[in-house]
N, CA, C and O atoms as a Tripos MOL2 file, in Angstrom:
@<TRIPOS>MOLECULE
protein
  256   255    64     0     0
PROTEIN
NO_CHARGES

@<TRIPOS>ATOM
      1 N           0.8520   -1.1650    0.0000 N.3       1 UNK1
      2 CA          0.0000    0.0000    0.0000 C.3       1 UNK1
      3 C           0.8930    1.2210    0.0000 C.2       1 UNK1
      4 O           1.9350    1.3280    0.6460 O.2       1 UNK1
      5 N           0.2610    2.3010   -0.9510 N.am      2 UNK2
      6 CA          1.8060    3.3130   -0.7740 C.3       2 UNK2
      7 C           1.2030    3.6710    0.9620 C.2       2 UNK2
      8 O           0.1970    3.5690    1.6640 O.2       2 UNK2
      9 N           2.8550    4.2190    1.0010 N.am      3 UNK3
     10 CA          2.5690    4.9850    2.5960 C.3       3 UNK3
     11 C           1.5120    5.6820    3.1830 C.2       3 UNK3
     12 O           0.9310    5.5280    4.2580 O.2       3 UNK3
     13 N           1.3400    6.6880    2.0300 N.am      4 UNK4
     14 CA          0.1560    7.8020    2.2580 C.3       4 UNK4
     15 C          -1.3330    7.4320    2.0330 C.2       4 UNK4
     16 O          -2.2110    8.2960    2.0270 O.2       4 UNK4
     17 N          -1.5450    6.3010    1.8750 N.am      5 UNK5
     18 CA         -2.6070    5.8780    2.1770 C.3       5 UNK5
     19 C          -3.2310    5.5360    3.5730 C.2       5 UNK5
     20 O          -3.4250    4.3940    3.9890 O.2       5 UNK5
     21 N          -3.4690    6.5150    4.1240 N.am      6 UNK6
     22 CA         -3.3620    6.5650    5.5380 C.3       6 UNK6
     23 C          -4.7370    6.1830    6.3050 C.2       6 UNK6
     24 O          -4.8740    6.0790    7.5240 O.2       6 UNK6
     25 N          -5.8090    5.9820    5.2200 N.am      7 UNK7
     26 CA         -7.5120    4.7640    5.1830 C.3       7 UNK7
     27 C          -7.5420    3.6500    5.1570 C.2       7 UNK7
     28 O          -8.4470    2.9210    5.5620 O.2       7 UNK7
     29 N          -6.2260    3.2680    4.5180 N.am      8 UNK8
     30 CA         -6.5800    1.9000    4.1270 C.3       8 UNK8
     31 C          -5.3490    1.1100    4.7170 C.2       8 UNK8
     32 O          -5.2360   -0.0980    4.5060 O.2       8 UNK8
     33 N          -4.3810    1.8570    5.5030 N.am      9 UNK9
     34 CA         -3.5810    1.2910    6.7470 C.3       9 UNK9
     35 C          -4.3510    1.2110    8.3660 C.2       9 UNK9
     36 O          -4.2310    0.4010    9.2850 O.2       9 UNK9
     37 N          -5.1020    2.3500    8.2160 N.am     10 UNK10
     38 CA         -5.7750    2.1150    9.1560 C.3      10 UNK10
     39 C          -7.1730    1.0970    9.7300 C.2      10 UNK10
     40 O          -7.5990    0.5800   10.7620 O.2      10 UNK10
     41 N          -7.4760    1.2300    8.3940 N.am     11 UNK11
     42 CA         -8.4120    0.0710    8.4690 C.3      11 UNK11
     43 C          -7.4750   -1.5170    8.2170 C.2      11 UNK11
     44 O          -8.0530   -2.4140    8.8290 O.2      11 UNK11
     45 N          -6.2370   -2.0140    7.4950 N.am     12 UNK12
     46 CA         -5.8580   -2.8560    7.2400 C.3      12 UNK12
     47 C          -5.5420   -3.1590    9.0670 C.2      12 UNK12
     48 O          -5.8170   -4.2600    9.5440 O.2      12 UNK12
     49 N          -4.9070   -1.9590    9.9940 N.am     13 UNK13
     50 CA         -4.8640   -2.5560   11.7020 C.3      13 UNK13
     51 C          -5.7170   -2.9750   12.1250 C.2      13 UNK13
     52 O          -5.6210   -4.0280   12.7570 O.2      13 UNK13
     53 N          -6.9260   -2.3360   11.9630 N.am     14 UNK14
     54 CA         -8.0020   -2.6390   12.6680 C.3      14 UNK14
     55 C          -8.6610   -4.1310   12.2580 C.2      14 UNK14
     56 O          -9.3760   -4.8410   12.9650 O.2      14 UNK14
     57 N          -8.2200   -4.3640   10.9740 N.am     15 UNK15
     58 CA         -8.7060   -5.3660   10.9100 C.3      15 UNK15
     59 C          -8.1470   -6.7670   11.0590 C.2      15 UNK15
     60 O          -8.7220   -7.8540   11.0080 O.2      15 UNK15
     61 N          -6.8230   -6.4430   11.2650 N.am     16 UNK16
     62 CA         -5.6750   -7.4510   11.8540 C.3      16 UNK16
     63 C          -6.5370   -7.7120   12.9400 C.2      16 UNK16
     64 O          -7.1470   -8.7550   12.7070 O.2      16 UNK16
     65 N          -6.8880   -7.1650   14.1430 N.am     17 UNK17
     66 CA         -6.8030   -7.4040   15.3270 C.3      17 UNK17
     67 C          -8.0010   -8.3110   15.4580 C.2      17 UNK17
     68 O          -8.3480   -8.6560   16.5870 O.2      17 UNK17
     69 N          -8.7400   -8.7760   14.2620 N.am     18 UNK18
     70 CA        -10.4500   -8.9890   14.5070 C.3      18 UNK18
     71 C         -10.1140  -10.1880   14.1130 C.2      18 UNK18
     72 O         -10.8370  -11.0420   14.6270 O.2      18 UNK18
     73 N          -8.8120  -10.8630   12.9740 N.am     19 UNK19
     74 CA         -8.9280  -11.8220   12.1990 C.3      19 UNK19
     75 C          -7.7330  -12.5480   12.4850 C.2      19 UNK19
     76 O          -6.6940  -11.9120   12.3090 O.2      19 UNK19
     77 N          -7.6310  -13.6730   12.8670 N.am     20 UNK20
     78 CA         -6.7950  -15.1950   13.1870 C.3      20 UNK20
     79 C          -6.0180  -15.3980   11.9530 C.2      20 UNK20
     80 O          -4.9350  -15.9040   12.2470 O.2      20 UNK20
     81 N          -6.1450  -15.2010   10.6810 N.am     21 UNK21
     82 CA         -5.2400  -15.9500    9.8400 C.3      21 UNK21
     83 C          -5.2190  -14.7790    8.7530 C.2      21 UNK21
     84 O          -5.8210  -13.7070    8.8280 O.2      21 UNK21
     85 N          -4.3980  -15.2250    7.7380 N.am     22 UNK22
     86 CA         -4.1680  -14.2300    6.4640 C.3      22 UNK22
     87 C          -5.0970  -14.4200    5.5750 C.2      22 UNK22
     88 O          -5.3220  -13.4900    4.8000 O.2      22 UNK22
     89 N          -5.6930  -15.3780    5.4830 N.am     23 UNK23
     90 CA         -6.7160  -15.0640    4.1800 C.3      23 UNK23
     91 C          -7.9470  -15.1730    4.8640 C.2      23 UNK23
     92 O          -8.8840  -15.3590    4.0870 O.2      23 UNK23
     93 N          -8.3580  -15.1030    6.4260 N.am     24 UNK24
     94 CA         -8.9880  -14.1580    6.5080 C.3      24 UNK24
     95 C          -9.4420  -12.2710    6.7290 C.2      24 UNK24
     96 O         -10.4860  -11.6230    6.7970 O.2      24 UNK24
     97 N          -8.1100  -12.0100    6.7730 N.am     25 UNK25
     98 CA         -7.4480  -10.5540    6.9190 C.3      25 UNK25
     99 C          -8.1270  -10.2380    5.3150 C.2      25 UNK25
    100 O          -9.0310   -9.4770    4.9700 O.2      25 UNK25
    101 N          -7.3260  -11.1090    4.5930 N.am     26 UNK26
    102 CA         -7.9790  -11.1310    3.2180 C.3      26 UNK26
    103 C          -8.9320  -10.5640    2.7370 C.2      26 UNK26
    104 O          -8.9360   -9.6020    1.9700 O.2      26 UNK26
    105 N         -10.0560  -11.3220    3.3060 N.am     27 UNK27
    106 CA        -11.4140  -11.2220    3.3670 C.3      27 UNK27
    107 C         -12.0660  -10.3550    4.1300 C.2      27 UNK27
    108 O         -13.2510  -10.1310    4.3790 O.2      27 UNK27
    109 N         -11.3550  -10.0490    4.3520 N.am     28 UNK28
    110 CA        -12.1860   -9.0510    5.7280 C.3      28 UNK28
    111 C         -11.8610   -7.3310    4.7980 C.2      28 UNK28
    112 O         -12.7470   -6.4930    4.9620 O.2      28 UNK28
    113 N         -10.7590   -6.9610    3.9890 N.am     29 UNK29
    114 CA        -10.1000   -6.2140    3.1890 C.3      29 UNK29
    115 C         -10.9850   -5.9200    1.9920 C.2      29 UNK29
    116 O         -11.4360   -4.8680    1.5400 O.2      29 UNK29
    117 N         -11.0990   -7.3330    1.5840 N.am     30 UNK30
    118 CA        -12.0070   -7.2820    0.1510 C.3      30 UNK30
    119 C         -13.4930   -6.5070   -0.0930 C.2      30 UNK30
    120 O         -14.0380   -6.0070   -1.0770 O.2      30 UNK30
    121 N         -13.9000   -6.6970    1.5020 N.am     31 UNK31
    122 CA        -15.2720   -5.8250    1.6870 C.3      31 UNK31
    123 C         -15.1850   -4.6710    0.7860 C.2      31 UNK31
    124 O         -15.7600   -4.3920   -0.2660 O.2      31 UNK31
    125 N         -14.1910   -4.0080    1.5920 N.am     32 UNK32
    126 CA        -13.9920   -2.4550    1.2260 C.3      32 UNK32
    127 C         -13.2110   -2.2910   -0.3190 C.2      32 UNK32
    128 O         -13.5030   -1.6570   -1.3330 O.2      32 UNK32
    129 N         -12.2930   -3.0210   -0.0200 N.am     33 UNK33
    130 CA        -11.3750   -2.6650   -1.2250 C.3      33 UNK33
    131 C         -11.1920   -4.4170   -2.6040 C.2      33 UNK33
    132 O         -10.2410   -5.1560   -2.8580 O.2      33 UNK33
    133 N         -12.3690   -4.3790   -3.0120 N.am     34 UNK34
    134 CA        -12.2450   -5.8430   -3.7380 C.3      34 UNK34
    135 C         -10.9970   -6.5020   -4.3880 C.2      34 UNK34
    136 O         -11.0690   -7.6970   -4.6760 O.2      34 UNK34
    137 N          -9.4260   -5.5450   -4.7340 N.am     35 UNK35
    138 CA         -8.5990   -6.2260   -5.3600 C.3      35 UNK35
    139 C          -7.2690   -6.4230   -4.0530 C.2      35 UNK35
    140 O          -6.1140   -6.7890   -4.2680 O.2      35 UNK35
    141 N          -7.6720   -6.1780   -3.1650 N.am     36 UNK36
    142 CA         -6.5690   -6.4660   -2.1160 C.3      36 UNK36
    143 C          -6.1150   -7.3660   -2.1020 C.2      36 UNK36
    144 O          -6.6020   -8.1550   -2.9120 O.2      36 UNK36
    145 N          -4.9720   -7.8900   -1.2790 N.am     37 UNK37
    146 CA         -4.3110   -8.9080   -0.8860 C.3      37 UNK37
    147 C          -3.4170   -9.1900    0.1760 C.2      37 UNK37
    148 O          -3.0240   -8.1610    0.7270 O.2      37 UNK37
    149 N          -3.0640  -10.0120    0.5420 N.am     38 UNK38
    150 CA         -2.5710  -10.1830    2.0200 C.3      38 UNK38
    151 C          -1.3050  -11.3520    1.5040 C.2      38 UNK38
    152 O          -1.6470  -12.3540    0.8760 O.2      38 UNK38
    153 N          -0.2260  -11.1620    1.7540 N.am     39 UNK39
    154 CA          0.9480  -11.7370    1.6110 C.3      39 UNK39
    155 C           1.7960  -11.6000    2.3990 C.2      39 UNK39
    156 O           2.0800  -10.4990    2.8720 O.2      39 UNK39
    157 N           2.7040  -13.2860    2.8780 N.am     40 UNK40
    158 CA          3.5750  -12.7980    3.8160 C.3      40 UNK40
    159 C           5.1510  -13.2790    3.5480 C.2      40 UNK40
    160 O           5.4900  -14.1160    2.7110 O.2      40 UNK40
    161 N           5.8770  -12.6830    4.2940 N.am     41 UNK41
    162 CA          7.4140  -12.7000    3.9150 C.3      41 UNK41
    163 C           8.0900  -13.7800    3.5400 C.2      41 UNK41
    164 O           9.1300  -13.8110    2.8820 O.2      41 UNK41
    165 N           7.2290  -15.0170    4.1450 N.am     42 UNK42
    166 CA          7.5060  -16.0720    3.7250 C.3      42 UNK42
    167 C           9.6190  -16.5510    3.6320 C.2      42 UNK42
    168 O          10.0410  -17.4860    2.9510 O.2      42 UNK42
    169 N          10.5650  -15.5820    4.5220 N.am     43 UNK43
    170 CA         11.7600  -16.3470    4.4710 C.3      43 UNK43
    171 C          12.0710  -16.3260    5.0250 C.2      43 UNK43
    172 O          12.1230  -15.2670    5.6510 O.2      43 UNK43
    173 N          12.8470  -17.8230    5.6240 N.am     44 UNK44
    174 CA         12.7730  -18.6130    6.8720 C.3      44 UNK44
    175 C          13.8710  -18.0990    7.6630 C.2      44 UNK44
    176 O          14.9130  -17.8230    7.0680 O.2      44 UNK44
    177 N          13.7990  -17.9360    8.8640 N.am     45 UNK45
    178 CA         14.5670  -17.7620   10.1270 C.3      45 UNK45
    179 C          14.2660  -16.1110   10.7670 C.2      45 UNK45
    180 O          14.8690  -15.5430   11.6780 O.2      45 UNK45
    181 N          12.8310  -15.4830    9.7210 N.am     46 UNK46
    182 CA         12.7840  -14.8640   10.0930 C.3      46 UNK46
    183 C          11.3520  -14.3400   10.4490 C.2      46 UNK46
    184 O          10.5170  -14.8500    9.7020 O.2      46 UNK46
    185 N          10.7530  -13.3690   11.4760 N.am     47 UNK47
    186 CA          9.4630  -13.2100   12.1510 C.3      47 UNK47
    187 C           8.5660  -13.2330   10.8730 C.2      47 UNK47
    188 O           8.8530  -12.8530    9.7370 O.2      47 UNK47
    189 N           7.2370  -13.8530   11.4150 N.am     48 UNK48
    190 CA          5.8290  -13.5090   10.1360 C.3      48 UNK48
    191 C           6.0990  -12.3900   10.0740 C.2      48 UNK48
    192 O           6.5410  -11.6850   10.9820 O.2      48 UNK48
    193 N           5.8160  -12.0430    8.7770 N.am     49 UNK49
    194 CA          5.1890  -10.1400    8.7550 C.3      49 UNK49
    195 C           4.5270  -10.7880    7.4780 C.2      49 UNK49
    196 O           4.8070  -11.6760    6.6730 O.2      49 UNK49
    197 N           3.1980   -9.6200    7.7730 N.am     50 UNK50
    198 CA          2.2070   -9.6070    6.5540 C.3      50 UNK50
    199 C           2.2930   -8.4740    5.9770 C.2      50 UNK50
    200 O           2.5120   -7.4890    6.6820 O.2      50 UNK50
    201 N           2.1160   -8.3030    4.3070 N.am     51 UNK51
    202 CA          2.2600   -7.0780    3.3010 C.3      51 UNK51
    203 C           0.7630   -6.8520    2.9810 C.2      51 UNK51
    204 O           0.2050   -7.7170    2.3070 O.2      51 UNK51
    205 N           0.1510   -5.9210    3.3410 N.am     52 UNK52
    206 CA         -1.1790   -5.6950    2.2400 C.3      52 UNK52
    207 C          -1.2050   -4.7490    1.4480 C.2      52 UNK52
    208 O          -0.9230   -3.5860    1.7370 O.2      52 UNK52
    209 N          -1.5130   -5.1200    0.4730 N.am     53 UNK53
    210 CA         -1.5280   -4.3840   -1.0140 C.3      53 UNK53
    211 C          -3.1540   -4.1110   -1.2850 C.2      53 UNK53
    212 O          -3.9250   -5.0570   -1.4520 O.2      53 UNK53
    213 N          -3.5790   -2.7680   -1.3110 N.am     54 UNK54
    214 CA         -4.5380   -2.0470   -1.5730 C.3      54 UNK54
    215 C          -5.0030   -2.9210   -3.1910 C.2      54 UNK54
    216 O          -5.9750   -3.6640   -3.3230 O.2      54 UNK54
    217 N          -4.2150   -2.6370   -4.0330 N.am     55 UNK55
    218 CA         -4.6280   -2.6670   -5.0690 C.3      55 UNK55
    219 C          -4.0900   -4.0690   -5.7900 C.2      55 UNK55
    220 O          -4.0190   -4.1290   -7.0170 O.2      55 UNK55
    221 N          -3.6050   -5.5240   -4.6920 N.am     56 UNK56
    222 CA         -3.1090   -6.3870   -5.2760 C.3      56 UNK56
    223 C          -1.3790   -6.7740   -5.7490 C.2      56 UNK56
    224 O          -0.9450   -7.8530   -6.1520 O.2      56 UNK56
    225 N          -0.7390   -5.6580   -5.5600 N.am     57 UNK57
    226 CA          0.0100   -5.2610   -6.1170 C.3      57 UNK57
    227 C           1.1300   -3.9970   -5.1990 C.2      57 UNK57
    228 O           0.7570   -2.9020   -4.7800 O.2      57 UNK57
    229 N           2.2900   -4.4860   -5.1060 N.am     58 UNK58
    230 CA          3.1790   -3.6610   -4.4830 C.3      58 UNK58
    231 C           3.3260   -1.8880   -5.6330 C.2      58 UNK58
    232 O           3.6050   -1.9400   -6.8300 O.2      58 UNK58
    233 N           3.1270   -0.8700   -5.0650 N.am     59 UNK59
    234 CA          3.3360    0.3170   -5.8800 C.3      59 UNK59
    235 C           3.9750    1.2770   -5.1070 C.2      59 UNK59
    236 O           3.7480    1.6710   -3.9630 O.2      59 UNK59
    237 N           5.1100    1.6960   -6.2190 N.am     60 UNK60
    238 CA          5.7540    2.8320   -5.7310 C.3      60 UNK60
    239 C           5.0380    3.5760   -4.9730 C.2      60 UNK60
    240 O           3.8070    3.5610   -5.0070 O.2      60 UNK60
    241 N           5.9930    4.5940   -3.9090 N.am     61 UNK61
    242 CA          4.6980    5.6780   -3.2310 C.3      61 UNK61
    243 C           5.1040    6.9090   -4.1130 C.2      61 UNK61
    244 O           6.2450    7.3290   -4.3020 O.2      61 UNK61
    245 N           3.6980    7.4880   -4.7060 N.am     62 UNK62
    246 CA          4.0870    8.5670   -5.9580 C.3      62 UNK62
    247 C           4.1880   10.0830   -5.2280 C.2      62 UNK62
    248 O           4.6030   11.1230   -5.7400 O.2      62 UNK62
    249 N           3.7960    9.9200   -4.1940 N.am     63 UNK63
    250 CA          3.6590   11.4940   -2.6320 C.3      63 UNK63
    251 C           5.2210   11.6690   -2.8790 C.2      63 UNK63
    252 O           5.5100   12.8080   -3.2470 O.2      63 UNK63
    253 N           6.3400   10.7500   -2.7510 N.am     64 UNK64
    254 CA          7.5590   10.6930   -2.6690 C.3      64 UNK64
    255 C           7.9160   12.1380   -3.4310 C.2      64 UNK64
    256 O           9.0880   12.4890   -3.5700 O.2      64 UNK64
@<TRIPOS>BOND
     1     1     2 1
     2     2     3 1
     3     3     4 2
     4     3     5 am
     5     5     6 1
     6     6     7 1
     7     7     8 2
     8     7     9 am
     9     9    10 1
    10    10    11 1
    11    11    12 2
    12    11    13 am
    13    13    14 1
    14    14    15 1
    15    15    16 2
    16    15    17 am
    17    17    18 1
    18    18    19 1
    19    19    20 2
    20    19    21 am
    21    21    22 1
    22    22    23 1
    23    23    24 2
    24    23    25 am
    25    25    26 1
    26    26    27 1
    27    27    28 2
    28    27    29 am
    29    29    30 1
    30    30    31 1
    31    31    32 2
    32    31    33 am
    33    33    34 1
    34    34    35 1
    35    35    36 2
    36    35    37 am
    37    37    38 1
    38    38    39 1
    39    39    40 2
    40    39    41 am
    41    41    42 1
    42    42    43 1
    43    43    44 2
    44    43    45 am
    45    45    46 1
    46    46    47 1
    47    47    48 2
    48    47    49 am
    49    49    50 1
    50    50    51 1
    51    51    52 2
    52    51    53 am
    53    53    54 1
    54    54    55 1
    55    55    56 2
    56    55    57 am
    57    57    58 1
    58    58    59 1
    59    59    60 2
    60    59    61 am
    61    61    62 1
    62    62    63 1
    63    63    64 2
    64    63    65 am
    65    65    66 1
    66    66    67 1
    67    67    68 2
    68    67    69 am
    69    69    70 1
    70    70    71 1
    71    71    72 2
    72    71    73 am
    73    73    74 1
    74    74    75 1
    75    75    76 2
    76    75    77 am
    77    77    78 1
    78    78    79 1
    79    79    80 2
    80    79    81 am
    81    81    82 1
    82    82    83 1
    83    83    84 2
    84    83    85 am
    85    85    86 1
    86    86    87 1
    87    87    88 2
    88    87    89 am
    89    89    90 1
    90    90    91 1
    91    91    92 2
    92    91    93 am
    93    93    94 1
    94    94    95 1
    95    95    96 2
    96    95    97 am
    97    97    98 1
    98    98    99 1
    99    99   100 2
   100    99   101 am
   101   101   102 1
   102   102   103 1
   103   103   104 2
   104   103   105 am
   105   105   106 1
   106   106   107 1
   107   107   108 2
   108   107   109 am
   109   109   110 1
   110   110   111 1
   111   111   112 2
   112   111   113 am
   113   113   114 1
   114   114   115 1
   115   115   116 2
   116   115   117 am
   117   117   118 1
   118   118   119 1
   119   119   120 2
   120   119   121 am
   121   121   122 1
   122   122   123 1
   123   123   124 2
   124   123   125 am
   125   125   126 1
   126   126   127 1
   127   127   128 2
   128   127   129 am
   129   129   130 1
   130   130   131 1
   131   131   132 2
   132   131   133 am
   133   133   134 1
   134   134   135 1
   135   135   136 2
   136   135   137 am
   137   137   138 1
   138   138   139 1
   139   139   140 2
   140   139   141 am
   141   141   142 1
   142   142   143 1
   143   143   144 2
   144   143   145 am
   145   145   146 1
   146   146   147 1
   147   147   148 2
   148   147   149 am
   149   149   150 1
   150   150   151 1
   151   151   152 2
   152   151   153 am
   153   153   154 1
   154   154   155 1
   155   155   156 2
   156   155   157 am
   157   157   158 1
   158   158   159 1
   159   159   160 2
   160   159   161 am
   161   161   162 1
   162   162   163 1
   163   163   164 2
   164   163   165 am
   165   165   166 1
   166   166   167 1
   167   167   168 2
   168   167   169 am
   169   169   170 1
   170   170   171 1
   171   171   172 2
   172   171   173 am
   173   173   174 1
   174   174   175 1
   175   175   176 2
   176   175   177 am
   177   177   178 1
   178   178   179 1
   179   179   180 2
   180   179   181 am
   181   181   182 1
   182   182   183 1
   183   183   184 2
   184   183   185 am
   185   185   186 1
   186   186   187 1
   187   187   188 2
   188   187   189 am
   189   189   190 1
   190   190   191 1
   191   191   192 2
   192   191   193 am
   193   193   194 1
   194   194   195 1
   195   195   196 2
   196   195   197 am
   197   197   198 1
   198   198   199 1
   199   199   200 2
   200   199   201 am
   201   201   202 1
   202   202   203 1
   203   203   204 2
   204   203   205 am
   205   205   206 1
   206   206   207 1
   207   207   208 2
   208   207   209 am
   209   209   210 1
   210   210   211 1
   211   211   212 2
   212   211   213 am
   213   213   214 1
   214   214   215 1
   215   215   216 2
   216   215   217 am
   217   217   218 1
   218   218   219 1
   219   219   220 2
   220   219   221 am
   221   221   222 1
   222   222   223 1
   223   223   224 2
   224   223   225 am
   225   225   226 1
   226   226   227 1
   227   227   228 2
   228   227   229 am
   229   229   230 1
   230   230   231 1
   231   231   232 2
   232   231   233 am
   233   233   234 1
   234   234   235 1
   235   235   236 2
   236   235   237 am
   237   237   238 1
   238   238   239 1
   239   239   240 2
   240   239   241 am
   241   241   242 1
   242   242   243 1
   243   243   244 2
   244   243   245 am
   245   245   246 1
   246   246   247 1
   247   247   248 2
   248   247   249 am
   249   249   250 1
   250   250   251 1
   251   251   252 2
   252   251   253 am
   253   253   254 1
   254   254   255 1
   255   255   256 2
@<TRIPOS>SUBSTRUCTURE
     1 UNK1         2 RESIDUE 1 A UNK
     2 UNK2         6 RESIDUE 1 A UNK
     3 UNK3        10 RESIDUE 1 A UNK
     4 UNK4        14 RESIDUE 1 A UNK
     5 UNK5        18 RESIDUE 1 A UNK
     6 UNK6        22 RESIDUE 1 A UNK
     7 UNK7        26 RESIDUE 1 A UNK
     8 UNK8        30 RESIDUE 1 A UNK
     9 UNK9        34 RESIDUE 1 A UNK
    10 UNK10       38 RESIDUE 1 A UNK
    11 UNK11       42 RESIDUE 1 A UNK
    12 UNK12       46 RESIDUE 1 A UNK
    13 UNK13       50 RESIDUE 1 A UNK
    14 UNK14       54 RESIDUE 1 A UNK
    15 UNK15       58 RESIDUE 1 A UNK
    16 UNK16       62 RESIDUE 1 A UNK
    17 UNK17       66 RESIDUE 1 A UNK
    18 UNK18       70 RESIDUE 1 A UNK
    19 UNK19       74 RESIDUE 1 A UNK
    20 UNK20       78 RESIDUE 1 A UNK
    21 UNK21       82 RESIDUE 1 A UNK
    22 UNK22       86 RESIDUE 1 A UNK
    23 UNK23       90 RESIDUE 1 A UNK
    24 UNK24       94 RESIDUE 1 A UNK
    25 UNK25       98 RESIDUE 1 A UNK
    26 UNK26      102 RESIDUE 1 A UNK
    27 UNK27      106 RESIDUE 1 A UNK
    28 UNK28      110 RESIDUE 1 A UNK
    29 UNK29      114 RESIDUE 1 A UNK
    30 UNK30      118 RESIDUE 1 A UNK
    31 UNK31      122 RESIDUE 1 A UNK
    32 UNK32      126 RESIDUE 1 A UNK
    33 UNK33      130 RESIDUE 1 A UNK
    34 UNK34      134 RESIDUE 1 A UNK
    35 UNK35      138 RESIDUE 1 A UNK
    36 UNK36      142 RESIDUE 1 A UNK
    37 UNK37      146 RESIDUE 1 A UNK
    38 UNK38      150 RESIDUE 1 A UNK
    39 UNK39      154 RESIDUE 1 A UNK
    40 UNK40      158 RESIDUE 1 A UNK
    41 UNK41      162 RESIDUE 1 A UNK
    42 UNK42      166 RESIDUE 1 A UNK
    43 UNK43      170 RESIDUE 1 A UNK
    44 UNK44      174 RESIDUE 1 A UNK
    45 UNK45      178 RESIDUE 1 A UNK
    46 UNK46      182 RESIDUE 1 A UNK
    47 UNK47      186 RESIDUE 1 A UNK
    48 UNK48      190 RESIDUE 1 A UNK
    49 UNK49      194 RESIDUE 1 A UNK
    50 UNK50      198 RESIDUE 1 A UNK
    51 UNK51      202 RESIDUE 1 A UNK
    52 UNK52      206 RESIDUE 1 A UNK
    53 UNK53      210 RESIDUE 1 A UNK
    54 UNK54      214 RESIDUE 1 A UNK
    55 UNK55      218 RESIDUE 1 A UNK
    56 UNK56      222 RESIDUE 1 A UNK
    57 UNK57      226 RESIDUE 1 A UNK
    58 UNK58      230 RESIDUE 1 A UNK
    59 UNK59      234 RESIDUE 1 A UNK
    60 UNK60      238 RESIDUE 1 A UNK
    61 UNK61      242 RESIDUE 1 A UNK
    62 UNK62      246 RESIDUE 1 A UNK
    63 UNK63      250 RESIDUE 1 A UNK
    64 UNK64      254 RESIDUE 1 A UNK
């Protein structure tokens, strides 16, 4: 999500805290924003972290 999207980070916390797994974070995203996605770092030896992408898709931040 670029940085300055500062709606749809806030709602992506809020909705961490409601949902147990990633593809239901997923789902819970899609309400609002239908092409989202929830992906995680997936390489080993190091902590989960989850990426959500507003639009599916990692994008430059263009505010920069």
């Amino acid at each position: 999500m670029p940085a300055s999207d500062l709606e749809f980070a806030r709602f992506v916390r809020e909705s961490a805290h409601r949902v147990a797994e990633r593809g239901g974070l997923e789902a819970v995203l899609r309400v609002r924003y239908p092409r989202a996605r929830v992906r995680a770092n997936d390489l080993s030896g190091l902590d989960a972290v989850l990426y959500a992408y507003r639009d599916g898709r990692w994008e430059p931040n263009r505010d920069a």
